[in-house]
C-alpha positions as CSV (number, residue, x, y, z in Angstrom):
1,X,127.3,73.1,31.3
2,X,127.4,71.6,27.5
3,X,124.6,72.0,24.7
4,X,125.4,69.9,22.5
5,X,124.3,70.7,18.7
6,X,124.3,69.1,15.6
7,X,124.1,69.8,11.8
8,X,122.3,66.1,10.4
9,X,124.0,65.9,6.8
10,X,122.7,63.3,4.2
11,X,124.2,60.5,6.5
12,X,121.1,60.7,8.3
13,X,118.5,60.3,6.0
14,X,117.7,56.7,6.9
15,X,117.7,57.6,10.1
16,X,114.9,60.4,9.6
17,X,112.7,58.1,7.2
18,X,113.2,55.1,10.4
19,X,111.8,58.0,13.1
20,X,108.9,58.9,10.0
21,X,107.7,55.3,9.3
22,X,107.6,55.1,13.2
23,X,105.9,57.8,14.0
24,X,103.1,57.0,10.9
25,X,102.5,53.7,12.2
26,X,101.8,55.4,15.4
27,X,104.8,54.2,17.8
28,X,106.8,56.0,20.0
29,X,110.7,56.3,19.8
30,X,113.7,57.3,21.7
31,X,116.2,59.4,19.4
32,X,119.9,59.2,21.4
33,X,122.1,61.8,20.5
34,X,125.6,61.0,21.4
35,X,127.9,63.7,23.3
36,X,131.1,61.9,21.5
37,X,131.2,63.9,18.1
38,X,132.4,60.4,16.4
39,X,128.9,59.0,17.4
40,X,125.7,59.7,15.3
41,X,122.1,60.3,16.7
42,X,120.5,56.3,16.3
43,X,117.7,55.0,17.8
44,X,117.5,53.7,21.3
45,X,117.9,49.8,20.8
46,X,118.9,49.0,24.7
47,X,118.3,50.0,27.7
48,X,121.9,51.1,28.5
49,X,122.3,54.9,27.4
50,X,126.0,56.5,27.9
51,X,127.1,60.0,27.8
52,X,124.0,61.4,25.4
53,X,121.4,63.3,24.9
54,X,117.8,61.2,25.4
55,X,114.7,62.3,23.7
56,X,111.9,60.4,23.5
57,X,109.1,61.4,20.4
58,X,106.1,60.4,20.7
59,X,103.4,60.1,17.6
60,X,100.4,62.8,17.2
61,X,97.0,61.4,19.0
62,X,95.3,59.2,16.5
63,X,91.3,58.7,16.5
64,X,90.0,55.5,15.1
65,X,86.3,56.5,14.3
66,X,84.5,52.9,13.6
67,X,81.3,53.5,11.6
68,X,81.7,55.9,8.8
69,X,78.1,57.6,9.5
70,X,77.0,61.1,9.6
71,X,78.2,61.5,12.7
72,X,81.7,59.8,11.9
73,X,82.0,62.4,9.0
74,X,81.4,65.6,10.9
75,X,83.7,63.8,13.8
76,X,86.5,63.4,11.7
77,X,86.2,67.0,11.0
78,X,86.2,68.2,14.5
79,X,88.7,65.9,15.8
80,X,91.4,66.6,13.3
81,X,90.3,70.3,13.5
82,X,91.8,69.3,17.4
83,X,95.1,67.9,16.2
84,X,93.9,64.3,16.1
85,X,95.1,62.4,13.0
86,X,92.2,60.4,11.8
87,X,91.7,56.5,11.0
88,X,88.0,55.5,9.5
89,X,86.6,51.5,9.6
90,X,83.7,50.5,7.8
91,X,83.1,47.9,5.9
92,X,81.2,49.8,3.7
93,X,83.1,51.4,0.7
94,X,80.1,53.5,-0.2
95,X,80.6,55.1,3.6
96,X,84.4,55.2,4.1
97,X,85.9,56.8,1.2
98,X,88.7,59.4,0.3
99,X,85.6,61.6,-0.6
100,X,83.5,61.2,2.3
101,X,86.7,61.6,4.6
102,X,89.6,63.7,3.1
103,X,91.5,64.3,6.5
104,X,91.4,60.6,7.1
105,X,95.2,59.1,6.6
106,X,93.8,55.7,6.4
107,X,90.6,54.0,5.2
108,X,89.5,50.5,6.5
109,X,86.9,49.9,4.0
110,X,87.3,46.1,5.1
111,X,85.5,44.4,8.2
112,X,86.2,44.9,11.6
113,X,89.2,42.8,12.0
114,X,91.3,45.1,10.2
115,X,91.5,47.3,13.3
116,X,94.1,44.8,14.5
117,X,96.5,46.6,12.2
118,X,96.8,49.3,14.6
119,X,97.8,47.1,17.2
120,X,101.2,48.9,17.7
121,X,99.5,52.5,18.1
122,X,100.3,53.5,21.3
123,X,98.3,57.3,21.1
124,X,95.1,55.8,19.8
125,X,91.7,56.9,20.7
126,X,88.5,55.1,19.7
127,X,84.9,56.3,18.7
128,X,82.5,53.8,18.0
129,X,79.9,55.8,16.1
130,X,78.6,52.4,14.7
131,X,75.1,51.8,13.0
132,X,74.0,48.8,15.2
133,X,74.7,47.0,18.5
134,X,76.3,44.0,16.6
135,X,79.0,46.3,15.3
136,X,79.6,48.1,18.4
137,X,80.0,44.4,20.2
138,X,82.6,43.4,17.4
139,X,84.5,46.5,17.8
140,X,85.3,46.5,21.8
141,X,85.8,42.3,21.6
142,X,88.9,43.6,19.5
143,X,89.6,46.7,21.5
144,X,89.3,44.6,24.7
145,X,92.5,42.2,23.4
146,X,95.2,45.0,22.8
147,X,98.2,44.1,24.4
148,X,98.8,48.2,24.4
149,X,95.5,50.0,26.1
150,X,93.3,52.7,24.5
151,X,93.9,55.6,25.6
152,X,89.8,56.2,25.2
153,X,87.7,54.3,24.0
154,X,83.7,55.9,23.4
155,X,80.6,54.4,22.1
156,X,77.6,56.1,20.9
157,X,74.1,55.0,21.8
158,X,71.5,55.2,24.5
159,X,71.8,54.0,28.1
160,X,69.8,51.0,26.7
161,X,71.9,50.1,23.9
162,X,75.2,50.7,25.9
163,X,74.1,48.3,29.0
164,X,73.0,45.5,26.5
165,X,76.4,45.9,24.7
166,X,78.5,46.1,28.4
167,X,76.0,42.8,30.1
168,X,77.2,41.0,26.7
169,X,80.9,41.2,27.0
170,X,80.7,40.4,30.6
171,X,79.1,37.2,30.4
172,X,81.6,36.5,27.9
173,X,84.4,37.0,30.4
174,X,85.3,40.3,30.1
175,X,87.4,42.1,32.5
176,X,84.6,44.3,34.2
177,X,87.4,46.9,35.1
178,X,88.4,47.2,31.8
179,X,84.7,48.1,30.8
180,X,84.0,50.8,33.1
181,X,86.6,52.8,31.5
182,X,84.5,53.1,28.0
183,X,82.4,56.4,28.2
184,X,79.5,55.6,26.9
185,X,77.0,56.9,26.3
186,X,80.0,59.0,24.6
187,X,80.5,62.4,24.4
188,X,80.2,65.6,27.0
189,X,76.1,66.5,28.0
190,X,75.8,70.1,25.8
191,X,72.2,69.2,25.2
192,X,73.6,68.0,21.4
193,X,71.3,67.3,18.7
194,X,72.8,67.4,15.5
195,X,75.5,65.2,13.8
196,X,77.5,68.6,13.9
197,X,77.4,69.2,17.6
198,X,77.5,65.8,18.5
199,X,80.8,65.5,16.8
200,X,81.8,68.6,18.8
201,X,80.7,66.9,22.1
202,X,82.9,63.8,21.6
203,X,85.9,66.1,20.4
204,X,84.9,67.7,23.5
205,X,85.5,64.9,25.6
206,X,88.9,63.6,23.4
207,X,90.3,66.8,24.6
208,X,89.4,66.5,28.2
209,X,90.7,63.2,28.1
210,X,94.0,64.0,26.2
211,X,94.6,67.2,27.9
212,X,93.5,65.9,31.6
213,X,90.8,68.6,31.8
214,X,87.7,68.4,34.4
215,X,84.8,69.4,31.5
216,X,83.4,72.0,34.1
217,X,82.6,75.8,32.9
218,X,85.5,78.1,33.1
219,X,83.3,80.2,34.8
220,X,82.1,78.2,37.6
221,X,85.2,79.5,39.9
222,X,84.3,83.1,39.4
223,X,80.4,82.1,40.5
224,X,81.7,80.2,43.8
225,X,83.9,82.6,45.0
């Protein structure tokens, strides 16, 4: 059996500033490290890999949180408390700013088609925390288009609100499987009231979703046994 191992000298710099910008604009990569010590470590540009070591790095979780409310600002808190890296839209400056949202690594202080910059993110998670049904609609026309899924995608509102926004998009031809995997109304039931712990709720549920949990009480094995 062979480790291989490497010292990366200054040759390699572009290299590590390719796998950055990559990894900021929220793509995945494959790094090949050649076993041949006249090789350098490149990125995976075909599908044929000889002798090498194969890694494949994937970008941190990102959380798109549309509407830049009071529940967007404690969410961005929470969720990049959770290791999410955070992305704000709304088109109101006054709402999304460095201020309001200092963990946020971008601000779309611009209308809702801006989100198709993110089009390439292929860890993002979505919170529509939005101040109206007309935004919320705007939002998920978009998010319905990706050519790469979401890996969540959660709207805020009540059962009212949420079942007005889902009958619209259906009539306007909306894959109907593709809606019944928005959680909305969003968030895990913890009896939340406050902006606080609703955040916490919806960070809640990113986690269950990210981490593949079941969002029952650790405790309920020790009470059926």
């Amino acid at each position: 059996m062979r480790v291989w191992l490497e010292r990366w000298t200054s040759r390699e710099l572009p290299l590590v500033e390719a796998i950055l910008d990559r990894l900021q604009s929220g793509q995945s990569l494959t790094l090949i490290t050649p076993f041949d010590c006249d090789r350098s470590p490149h990125l995976l540009k075909k599908d044929a890999v000889d002798r090498a070591f194969v890694e494949t790095i994937e970008p941190p979780p990102t959380l798109l949180i549309v509407g830049a409310g009071h529940v967007g600002e404690q969410l961005a808190k929470a969720a990049n408390f959770a290791g999410f890296q955070i992305i704000v839209q709304d088109d109101r400056p006054a709402w999304a700013n460095p201020q309001r949202y200092p963990q946020a690594v971008q601000i779309l202080a611009e209308s809702i088609d801006s989100i198709d910059r993110l089009a390439d993110y292929s860890q993002l998670y979505v919170a529509l925390v939005t101040r109206g049904y007309q935004y919320d609609l705007s939002a998920l026309e978009r998010l319905m288009q990706r050519q790469k899924p979401c890996r969540y995608i959660g709207m805020i509102g009540s059962e009212k609100r949420v079942k007005q926004v889902i009958s619209t998009l259906e009539k306007s031809g909306v894959d109907a499987t593709k809606l019944r995997l928005i959680y909305a109304p969003i968030g895990l039931d913890i009896g939340a009231l406050t902006p606080e712990e609703i955040a916490i709720s919806i960070t809640a549920e990113l986690i269950l979703v990210r981490r593949s949990g079941t969002g029952r009480s650790l405790s309920e094995r020790l009470r059926t046994n």
